[in-house]
BAROVEX-313742 format. One record per residue: residue number from 1; residue in one letter; x negated, y negated, z negated of N, C-alpha, C, O in turn. Coordinates in Angstrom, 3 decimals, m for minus. Layout:
BEGIN
   num   residuo       n.px       n.py       n.pz      ca.px      ca.py      ca.pz       c.px       c.py       c.pz       o.px       o.py       o.pz
   NUM         A          X          Y          Z          X          Y          Z          X          Y          Z          X          Y          Z
...
% end
This chain:
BEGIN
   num   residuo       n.px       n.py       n.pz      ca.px      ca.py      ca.pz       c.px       c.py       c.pz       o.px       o.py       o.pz
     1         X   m122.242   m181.523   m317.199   m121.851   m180.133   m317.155   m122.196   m179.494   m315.806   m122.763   m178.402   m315.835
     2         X   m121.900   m180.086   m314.575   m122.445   m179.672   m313.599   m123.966   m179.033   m313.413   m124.375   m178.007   m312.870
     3         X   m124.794   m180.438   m314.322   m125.896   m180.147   m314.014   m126.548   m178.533   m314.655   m127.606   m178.041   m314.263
     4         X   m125.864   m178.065   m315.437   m126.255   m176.653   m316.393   m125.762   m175.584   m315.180   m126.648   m174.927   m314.634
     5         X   m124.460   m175.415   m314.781   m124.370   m174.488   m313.558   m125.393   m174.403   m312.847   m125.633   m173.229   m312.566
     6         X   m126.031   m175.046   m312.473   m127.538   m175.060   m311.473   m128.341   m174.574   m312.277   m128.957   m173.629   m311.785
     7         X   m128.607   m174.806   m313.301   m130.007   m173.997   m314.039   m130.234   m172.529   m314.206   m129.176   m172.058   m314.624
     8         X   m130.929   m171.807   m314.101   m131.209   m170.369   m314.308   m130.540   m170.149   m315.766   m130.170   m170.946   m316.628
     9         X   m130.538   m169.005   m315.698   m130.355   m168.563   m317.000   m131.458   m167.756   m317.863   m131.386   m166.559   m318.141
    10         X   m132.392   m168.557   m318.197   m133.709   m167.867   m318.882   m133.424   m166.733   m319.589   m133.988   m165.728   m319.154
    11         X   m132.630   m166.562   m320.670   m132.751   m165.294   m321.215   m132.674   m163.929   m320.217   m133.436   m162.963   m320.212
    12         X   m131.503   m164.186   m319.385   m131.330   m163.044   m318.513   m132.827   m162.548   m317.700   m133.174   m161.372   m317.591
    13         X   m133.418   m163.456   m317.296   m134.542   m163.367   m316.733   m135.765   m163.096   m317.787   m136.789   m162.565   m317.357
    14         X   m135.685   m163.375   m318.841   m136.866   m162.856   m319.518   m136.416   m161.833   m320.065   m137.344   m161.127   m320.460
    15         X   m135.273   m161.348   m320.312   m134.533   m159.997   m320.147   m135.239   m158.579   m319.644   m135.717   m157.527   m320.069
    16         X   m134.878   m159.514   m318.112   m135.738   m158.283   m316.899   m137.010   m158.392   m317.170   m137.637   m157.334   m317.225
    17         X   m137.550   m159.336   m317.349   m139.283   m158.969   m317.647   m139.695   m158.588   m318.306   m140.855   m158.227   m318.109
    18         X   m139.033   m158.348   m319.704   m139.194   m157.647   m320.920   m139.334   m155.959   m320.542   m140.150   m155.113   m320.908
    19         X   m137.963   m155.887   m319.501   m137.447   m154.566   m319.444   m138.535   m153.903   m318.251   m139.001   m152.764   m318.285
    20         X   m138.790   m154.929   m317.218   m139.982   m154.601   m316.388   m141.130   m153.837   m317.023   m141.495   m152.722   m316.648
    21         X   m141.795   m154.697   m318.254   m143.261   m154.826   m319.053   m143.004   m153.246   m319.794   m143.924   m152.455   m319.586
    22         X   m141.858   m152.734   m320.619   m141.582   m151.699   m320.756   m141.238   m150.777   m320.230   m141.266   m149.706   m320.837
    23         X   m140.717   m150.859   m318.703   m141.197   m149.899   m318.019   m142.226   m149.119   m317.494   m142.349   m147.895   m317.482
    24         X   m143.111   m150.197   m316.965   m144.309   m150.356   m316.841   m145.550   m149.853   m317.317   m146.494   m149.397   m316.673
    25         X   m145.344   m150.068   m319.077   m146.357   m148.928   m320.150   m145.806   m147.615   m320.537   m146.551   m146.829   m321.120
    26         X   m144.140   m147.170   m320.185   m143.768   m146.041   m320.257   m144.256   m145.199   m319.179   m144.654   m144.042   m319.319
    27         X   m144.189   m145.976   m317.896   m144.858   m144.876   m316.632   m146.188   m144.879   m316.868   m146.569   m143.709   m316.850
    28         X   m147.326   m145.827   m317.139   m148.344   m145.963   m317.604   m148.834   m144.453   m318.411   m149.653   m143.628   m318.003
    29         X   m148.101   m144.434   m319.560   m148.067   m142.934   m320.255   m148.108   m141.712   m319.761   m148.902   m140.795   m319.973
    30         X   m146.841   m141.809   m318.835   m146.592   m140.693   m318.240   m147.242   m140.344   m317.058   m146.890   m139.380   m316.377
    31         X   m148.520   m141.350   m316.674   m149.541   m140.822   m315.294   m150.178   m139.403   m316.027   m150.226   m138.279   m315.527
    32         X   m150.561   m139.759   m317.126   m151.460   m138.607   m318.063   m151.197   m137.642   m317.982   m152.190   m136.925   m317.858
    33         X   m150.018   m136.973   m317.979   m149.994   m135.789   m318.175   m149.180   m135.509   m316.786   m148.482   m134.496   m316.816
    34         X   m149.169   m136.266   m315.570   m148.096   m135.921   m314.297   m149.482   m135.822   m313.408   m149.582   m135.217   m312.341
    35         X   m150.547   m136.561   m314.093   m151.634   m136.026   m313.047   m152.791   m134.620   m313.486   m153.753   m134.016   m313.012
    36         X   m151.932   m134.637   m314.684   m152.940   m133.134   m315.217   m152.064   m132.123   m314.830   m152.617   m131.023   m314.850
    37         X   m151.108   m132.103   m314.546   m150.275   m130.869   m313.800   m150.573   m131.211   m312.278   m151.094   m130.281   m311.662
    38         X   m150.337   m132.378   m311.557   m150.993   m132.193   m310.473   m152.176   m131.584   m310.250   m152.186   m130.743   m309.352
    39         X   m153.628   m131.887   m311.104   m155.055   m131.172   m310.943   m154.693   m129.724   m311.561   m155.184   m128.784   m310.936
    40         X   m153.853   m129.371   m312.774   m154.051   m127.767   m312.994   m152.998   m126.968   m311.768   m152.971   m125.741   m311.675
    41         X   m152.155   m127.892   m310.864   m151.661   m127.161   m309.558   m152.456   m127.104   m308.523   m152.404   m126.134   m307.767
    42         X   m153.430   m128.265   m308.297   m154.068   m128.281   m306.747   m155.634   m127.600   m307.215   m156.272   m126.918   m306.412
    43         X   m155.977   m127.795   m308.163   m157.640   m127.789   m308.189   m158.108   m128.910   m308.321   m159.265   m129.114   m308.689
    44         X   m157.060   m130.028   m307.964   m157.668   m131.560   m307.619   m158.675   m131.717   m309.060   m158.180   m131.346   m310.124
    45         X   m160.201   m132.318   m309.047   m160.901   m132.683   m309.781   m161.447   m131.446   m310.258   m162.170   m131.359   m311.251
    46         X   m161.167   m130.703   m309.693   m162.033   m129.423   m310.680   m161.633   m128.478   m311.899   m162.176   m127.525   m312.458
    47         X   m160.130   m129.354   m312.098   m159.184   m128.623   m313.016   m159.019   m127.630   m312.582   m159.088   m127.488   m311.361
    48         X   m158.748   m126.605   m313.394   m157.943   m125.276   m313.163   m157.215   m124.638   m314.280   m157.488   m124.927   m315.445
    49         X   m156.318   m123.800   m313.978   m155.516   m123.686   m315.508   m156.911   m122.638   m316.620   m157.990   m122.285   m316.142
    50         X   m156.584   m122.423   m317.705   m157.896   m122.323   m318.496   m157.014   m120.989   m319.296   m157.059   m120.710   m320.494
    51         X   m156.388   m120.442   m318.441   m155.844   m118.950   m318.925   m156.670   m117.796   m318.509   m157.417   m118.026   m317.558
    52         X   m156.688   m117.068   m318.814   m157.247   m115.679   m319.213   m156.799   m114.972   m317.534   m155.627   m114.752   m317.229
    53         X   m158.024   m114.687   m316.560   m157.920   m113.911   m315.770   m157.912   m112.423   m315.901   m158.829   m111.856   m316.494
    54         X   m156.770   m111.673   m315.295   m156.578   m110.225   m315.560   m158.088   m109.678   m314.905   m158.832   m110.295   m314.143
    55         X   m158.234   m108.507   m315.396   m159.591   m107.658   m315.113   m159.514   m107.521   m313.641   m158.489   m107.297   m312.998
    56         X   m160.686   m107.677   m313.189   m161.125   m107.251   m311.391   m160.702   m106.422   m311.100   m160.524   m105.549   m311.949
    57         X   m160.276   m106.189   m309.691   m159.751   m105.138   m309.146   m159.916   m105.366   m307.780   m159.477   m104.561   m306.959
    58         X   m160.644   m106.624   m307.377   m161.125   m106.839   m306.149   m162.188   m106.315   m305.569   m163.182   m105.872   m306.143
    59         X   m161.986   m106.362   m304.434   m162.666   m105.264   m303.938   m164.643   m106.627   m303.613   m164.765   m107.852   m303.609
    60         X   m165.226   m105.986   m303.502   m166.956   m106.604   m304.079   m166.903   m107.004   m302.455   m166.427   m106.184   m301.669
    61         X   m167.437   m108.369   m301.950   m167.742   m108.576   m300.633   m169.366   m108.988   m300.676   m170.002   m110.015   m300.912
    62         X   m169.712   m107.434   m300.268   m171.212   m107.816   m300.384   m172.299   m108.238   m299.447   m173.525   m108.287   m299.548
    63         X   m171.307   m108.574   m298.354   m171.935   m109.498   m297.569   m171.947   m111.275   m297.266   m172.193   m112.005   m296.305
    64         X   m171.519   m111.449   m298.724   m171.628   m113.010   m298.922   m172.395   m113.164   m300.275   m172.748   m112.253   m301.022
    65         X   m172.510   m114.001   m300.373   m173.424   m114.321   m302.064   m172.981   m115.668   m302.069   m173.064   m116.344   m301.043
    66         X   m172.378   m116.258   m303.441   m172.339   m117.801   m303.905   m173.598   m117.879   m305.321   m173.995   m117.079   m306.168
    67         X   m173.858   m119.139   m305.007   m174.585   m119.451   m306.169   m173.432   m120.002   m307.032   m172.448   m120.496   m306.481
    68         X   m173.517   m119.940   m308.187   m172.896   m120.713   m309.291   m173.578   m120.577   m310.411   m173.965   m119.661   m311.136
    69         X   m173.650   m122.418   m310.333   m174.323   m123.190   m311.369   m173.759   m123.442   m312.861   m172.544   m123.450   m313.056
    70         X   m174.739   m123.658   m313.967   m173.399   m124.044   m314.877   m174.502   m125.058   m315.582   m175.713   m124.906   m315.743
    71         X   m173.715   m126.037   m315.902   m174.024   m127.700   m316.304   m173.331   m127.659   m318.150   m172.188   m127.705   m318.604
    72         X   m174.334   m127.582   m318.612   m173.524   m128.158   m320.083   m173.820   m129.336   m321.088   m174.967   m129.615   m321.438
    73         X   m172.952   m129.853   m321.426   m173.281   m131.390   m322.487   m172.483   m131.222   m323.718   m171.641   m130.328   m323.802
    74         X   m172.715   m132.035   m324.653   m172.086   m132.241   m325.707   m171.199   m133.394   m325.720   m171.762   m134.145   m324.924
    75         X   m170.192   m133.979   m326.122   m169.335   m135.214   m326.047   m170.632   m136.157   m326.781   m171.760   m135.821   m327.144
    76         X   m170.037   m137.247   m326.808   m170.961   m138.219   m327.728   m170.879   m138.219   m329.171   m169.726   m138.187   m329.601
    77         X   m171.867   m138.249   m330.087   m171.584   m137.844   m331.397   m171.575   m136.406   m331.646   m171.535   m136.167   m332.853
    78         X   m171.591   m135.721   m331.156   m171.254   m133.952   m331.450   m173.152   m133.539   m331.247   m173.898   m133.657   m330.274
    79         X   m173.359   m133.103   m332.467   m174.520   m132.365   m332.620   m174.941   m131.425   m332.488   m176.019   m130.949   m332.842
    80         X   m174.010   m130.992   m331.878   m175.096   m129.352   m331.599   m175.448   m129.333   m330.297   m175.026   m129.947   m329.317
    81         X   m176.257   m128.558   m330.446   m177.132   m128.044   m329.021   m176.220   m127.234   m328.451   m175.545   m126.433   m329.097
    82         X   m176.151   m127.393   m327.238   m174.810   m126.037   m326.345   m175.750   m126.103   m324.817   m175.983   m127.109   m324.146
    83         X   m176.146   m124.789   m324.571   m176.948   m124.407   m322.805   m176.810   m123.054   m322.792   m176.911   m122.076   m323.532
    84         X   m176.420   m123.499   m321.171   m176.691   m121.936   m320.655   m177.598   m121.135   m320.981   m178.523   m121.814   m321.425
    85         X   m177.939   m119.678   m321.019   m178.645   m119.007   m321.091   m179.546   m118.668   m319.733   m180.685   m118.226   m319.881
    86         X   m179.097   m118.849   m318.647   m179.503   m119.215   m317.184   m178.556   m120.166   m316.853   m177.406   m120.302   m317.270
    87         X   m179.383   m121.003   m315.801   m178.691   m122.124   m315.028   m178.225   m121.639   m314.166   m177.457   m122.470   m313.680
    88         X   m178.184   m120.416   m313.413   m177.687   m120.211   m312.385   m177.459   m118.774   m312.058   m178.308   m117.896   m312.209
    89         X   m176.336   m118.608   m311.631   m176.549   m116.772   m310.653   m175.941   m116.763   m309.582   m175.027   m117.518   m309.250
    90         X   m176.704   m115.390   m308.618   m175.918   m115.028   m307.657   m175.230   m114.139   m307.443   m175.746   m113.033   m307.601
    91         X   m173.660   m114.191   m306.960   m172.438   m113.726   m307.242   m172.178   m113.182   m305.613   m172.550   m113.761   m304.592
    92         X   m171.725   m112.408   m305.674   m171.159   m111.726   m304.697   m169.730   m111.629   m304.788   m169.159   m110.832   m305.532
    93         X   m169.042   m112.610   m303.874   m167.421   m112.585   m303.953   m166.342   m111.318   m304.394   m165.644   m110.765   m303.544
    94         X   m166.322   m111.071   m305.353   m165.314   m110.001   m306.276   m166.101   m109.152   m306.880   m165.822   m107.957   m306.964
    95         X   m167.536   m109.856   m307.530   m168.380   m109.529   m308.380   m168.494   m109.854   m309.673   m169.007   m110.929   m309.983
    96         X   m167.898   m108.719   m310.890   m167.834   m109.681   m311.787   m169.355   m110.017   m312.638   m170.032   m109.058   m313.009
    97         X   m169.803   m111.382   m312.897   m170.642   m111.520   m313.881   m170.325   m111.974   m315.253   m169.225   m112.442   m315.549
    98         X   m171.336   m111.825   m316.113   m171.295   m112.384   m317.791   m172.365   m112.942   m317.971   m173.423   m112.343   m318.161
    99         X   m172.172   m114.650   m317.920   m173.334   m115.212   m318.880   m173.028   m116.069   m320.095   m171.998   m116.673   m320.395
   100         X   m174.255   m115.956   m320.742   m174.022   m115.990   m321.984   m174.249   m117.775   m322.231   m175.161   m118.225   m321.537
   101         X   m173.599   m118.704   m323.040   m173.732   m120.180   m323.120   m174.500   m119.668   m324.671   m174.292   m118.596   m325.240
   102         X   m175.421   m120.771   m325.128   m175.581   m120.709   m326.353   m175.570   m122.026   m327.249   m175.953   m123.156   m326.946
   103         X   m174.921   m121.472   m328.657   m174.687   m122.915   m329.318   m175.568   m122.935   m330.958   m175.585   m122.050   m331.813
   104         X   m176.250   m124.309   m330.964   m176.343   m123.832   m332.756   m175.649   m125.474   m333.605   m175.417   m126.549   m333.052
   105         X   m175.509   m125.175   m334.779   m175.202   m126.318   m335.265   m176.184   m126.814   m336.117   m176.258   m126.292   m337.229
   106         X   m176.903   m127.650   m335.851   m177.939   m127.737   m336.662   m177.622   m129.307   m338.216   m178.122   m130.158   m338.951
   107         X   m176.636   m128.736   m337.828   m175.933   m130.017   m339.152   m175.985   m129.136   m340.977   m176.262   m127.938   m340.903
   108         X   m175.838   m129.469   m341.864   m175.515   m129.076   m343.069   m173.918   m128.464   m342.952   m173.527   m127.639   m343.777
   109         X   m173.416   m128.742   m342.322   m171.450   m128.627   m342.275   m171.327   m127.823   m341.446   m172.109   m127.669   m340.508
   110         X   m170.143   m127.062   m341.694   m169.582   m126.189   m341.053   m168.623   m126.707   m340.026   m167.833   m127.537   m340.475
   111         X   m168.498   m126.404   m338.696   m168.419   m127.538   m337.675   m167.085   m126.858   m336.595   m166.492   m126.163   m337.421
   112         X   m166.632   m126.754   m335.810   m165.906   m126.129   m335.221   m165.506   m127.101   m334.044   m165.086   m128.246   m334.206
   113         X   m165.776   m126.224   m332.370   m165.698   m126.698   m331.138   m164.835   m126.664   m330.173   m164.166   m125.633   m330.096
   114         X   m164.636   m127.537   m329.365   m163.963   m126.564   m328.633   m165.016   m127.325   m326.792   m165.535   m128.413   m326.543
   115         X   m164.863   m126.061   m326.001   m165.504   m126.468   m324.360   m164.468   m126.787   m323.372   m163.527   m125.994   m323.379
   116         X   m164.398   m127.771   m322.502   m163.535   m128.208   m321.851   m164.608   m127.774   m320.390   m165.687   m128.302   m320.121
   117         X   m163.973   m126.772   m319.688   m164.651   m126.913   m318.138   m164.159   m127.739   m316.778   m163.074   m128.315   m316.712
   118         X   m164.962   m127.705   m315.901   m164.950   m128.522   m315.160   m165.438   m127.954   m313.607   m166.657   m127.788   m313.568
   119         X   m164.810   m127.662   m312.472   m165.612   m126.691   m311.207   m165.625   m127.664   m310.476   m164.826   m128.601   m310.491
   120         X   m166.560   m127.505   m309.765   m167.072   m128.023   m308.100   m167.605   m127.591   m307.427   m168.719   m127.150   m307.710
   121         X   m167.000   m127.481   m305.999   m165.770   m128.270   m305.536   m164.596   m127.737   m305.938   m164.363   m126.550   m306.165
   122         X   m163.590   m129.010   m306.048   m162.670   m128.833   m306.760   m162.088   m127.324   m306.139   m161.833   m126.400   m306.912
   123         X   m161.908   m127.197   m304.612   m161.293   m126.356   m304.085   m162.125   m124.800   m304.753   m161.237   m123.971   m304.949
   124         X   m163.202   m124.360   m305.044   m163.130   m123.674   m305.993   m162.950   m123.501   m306.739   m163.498   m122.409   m306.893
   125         X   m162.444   m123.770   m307.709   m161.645   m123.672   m308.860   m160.180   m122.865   m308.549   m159.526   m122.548   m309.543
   126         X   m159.834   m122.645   m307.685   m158.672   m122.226   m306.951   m159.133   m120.223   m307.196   m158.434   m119.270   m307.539
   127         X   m160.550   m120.335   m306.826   m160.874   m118.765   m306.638   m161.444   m118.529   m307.571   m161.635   m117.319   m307.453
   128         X   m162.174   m119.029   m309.071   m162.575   m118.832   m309.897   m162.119   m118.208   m311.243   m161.842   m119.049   m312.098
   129         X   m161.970   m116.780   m311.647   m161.427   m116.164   m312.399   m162.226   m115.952   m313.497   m163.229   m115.255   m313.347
   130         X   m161.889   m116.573   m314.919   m163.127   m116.060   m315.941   m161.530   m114.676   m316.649   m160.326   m114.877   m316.809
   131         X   m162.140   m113.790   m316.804   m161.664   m112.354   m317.862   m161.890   m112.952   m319.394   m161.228   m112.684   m320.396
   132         X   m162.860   m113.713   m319.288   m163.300   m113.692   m321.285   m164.625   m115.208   m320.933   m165.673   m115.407   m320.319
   133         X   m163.830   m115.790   m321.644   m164.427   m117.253   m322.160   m164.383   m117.696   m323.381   m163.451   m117.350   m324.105
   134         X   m165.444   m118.599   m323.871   m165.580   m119.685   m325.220   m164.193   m119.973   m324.973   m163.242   m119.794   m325.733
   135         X   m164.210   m120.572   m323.489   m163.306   m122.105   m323.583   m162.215   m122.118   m323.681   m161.541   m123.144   m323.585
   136         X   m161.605   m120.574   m323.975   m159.792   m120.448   m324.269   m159.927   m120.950   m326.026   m158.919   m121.296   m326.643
   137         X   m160.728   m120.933   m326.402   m160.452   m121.489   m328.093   m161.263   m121.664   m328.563   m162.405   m121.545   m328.119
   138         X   m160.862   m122.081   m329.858   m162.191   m123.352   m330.191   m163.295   m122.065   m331.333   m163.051   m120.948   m331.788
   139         X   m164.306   m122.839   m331.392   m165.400   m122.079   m331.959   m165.535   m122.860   m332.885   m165.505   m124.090   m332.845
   140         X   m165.794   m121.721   m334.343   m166.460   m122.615   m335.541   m167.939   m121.974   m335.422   m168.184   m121.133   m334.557
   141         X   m168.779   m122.364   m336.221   m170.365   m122.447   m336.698   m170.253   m122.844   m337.521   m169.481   m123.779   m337.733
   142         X   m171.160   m122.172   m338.559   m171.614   m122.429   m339.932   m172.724   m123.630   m339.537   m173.401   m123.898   m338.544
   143         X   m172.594   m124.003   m340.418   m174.088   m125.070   m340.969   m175.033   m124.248   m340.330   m174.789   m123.049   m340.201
   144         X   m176.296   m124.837   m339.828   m177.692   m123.994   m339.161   m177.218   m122.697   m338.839   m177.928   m121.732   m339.124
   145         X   m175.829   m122.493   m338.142   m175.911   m121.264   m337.401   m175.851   m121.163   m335.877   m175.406   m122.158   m335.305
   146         X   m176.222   m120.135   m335.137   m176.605   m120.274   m333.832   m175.906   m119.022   m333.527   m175.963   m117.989   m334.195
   147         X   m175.070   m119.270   m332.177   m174.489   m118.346   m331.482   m174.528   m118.254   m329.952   m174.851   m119.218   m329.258
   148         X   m174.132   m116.864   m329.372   m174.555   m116.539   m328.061   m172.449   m116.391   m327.718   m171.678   m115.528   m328.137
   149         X   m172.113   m117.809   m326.695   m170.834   m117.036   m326.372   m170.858   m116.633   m325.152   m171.378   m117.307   m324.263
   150         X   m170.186   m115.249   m324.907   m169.995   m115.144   m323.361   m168.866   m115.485   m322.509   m167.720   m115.736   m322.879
   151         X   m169.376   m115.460   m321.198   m167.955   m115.765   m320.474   m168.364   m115.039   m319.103   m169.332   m114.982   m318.346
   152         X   m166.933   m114.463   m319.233   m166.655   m113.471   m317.997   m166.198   m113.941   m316.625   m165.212   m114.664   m316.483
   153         X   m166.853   m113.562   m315.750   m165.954   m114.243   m314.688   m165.782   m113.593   m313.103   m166.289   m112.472   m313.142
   154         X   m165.405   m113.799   m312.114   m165.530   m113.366   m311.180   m165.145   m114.267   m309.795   m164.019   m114.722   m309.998
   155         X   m165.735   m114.788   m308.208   m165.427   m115.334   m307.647   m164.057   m114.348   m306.839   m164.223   m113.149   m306.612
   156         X   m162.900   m114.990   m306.519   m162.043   m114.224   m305.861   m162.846   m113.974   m304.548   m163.720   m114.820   m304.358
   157         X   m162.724   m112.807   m303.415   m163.335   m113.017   m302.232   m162.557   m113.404   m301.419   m162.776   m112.995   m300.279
   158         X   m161.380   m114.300   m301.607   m160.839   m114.995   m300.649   m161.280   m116.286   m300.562   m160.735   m117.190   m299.929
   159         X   m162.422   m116.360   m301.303   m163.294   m117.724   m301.499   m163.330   m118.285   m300.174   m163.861   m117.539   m299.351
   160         X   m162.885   m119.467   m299.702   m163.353   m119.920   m298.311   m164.729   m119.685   m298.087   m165.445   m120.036   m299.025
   161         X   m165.514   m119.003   m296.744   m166.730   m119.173   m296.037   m167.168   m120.053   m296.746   m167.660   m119.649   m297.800
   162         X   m167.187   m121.791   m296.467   m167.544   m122.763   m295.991   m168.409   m123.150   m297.648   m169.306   m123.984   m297.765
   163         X   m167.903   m122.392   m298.651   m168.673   m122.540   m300.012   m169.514   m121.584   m300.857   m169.139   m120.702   m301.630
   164         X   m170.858   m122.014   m300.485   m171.548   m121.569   m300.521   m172.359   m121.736   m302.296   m173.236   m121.018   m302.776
   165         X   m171.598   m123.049   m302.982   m172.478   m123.568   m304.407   m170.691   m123.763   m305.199   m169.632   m124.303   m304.877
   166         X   m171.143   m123.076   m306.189   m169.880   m123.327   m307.254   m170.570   m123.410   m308.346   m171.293   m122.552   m308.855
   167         X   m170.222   m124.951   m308.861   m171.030   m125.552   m310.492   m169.333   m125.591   m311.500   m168.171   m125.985   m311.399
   168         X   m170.088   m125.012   m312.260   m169.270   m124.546   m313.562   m170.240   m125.572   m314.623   m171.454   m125.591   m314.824
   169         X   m168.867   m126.571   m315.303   m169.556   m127.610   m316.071   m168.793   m127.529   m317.511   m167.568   m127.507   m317.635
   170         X   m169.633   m127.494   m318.455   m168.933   m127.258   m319.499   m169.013   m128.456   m320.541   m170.199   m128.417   m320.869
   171         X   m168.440   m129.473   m321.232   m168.403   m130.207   m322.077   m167.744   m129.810   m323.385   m166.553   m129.535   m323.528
   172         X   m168.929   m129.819   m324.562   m168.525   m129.479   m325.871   m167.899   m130.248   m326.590   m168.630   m131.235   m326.511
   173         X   m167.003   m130.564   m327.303   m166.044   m131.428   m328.304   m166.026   m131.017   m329.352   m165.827   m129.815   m329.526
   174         X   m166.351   m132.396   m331.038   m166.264   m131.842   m332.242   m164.923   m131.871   m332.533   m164.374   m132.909   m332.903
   175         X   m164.157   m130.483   m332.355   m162.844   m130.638   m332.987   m162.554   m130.315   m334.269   m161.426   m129.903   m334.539
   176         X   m163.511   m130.450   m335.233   m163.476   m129.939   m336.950   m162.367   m130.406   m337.299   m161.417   m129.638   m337.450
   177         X   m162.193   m132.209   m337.574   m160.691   m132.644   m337.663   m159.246   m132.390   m337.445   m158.180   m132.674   m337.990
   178         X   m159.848   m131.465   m335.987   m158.014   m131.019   m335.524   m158.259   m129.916   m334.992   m157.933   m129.650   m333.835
   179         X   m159.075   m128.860   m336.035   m159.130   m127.636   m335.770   m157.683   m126.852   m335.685   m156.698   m127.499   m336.038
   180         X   m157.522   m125.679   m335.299   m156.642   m124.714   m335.085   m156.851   m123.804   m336.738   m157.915   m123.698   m337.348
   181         X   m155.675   m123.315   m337.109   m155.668   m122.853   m338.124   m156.897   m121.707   m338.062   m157.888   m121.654   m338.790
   182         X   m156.509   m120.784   m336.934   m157.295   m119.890   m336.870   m158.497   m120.428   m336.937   m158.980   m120.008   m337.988
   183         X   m159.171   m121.045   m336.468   m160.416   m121.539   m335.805   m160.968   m122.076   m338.009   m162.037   m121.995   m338.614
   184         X   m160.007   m122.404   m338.301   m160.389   m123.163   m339.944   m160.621   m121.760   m340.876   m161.297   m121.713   m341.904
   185         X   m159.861   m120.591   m340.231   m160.099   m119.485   m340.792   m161.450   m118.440   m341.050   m162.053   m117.934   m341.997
   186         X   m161.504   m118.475   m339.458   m162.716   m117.897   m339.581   m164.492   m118.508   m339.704   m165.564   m117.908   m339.775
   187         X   m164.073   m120.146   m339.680   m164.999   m120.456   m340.422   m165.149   m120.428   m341.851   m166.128   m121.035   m342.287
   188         X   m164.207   m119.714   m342.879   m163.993   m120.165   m344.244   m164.033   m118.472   m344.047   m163.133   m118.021   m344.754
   189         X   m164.643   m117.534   m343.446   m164.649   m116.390   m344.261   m166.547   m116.141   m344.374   m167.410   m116.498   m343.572
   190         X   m166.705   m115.323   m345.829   m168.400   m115.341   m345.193   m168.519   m114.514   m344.487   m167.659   m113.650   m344.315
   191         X   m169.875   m114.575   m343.756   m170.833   m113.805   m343.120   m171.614   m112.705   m344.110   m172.328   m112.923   m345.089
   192         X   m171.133   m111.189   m343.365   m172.310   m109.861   m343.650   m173.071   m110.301   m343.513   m174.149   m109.717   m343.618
% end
């Protein structure tokens, strides 16, 4: 009997390791979405929140010019073609521009997207205001149809000096599966 007082008590201890291992994949979970509010607060990575900038009212600083680039891909598997209409413009800090992305679906099916963006350097993304974008909601396309979307935007001119190149990156996603009602709507009405 003595000798059992000395022994551990295994269950208790595989207890805690149980309770460890489940802690562990619960915080695991919760990095996901504690570091996507960190990047849509700091800019960190190029995030920025993907809401609707109110109309310009800044005043035009026309003694600076940024280039901004825009980079576009499709996810893997997603067939359509999606590119800028120009790769590039020059912006004058509280200048607003509109360029146009273009998409076609060259599938038989009626397809529906959505664009996830992406800025660099991250710290621009901080001054980057779009008025009117694709990327607030998802886009359907008909089978072999081709569209011009625009997106509005403007650099704030409190843009730091020191940035001179702002790349605007856009990645397309087939969200047909987990379309938005709306988005299922107006692909299911015909075309004039």
């Amino acid at each position: 009997m003595a000798e059992q007082q000395g022994k551990p008590d295994n269950t208790r201890i595989v207890r805690r390791l149980l309770l460890t291992v489940v802690g562990m994949f619960a915080f695991g979970f919760a990095l996901v979405p504690l570091y996507d509010v960190f990047c849509d607060i700091t800019g960190f990575n190029g995030r920025f929140t993907d809401g609707q900038a109110a109309a310009n009212t800044k005043t035009v600083d026309t003694s600076r010019t940024v280039n901004v680039q825009f980079i576009t891909r499709v996810n893997k598997g997603m067939p359509w073609g999606f590119e800028p209409e120009v790769n590039s413009v020059r912006v004058h800090p509280g200048e607003t521009k509109v360029v146009n992305f273009l998409a076609n679906n060259p599938t038989g099916g009626n397809m529906i997207a959505q664009a996830i963006p992406s800025v660099a350097p991250g710290e621009a993304s901080l001054y980057l205001n779009k008025v009117e974008c694709f990327c607030f909601n998802q886009q359907p396309l008909a089978a072999g149809a081709k569209t011009a979307m625009p997106m509005q935007f403007y650099l704030d001119p409190e843009i730091p000096d020191d940035i001179h190149t702002v790349t605007l990156s856009y990645t397309m996603y087939d969200m047909t599966e987990n379309a938005t009602p709306d988005a299922l709507a107006a692909i299911a009405q015909p075309v004039n």
